[in-house]
C-alpha positions in Angstrom: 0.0 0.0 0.0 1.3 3.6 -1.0 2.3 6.1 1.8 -0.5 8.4 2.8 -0.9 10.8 5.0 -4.2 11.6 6.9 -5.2 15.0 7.7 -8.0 17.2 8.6 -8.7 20.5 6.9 -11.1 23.2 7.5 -12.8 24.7 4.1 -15.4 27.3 3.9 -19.0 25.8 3.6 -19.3 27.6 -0.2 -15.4 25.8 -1.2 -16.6 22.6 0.2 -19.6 22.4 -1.5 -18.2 23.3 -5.3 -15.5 20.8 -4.4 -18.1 18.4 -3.5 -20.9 19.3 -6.5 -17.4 18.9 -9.0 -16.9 15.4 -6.9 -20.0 14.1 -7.9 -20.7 15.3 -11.4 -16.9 13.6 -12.1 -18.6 10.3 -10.3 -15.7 11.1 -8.1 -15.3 10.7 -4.8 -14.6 14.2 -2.4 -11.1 12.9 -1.7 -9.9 11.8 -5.1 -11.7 15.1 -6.2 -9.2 17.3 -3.8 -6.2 15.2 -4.4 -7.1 15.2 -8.5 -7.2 19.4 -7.9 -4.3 19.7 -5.4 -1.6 17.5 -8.4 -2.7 19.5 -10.7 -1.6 22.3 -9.7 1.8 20.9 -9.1 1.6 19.4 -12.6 4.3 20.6 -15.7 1.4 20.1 -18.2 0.0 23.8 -19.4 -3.1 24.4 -17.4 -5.5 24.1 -20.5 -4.9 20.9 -21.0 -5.5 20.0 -17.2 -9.0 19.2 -17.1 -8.9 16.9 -20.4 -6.2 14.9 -18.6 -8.0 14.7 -15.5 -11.0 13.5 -17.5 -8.6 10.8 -19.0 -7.1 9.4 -16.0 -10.4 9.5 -14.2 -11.8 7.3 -17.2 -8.7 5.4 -17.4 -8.5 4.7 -14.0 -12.1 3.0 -14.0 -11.5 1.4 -17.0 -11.1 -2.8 -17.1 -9.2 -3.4 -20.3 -11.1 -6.5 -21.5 -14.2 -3.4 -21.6 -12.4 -1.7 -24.3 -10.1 -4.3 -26.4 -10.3 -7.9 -27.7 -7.8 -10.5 -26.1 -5.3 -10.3 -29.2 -5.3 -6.9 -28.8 -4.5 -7.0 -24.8 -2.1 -9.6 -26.0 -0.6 -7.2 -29.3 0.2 -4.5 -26.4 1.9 -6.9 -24.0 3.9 -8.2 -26.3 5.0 -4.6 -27.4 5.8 -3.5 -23.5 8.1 -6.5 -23.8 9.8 -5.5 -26.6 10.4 -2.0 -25.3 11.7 -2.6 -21.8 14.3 -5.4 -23.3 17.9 -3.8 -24.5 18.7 -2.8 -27.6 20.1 -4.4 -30.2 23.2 -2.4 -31.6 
């Protein structure tokens, strides 16, 4: 399990209820919501493309990939990663 570290923090009433409105319109929980907000901000990506990416990894990140692509296909891409993480040949 990843380090984490548990805190309290107090919000205004208005903050907390955007952050929590944006939570569940992104089928987010309020957590993932804040943390989501909080990287980006610490991100190198240009802040336009922020809310695309967040989109993507939120979709990713819910994602099984047997929903999306055939066997072969899962199969295709592992055997690619493979490839790619074994030395070159010279």
């Amino acid at each position: 399990m990843e380090d984490l570290y548990r805190s309290q923090f107090r919000l205004p009433q208005a903050l907390y209820l955007k952050l929590k409105q944006a939570a569940e319109l992104q089928h987010r929980s309020l957590n993932t919501e804040l943390v989501m907000r909080l990287e980006s901000t610490f991100s190198d990506a240009p802040a336009e493309t922020q809310q695309p990416l967040q989109d993507i990894r939120s979709v990713l990140s819910s994602t099984k990939l047997g929903d999306v692509l055939t066997q072969k296909e899962i199969d295709a891409i592992a055997e690619r990663m493979v490839k790619l993480t074994q030395p070159r040949k010279r």
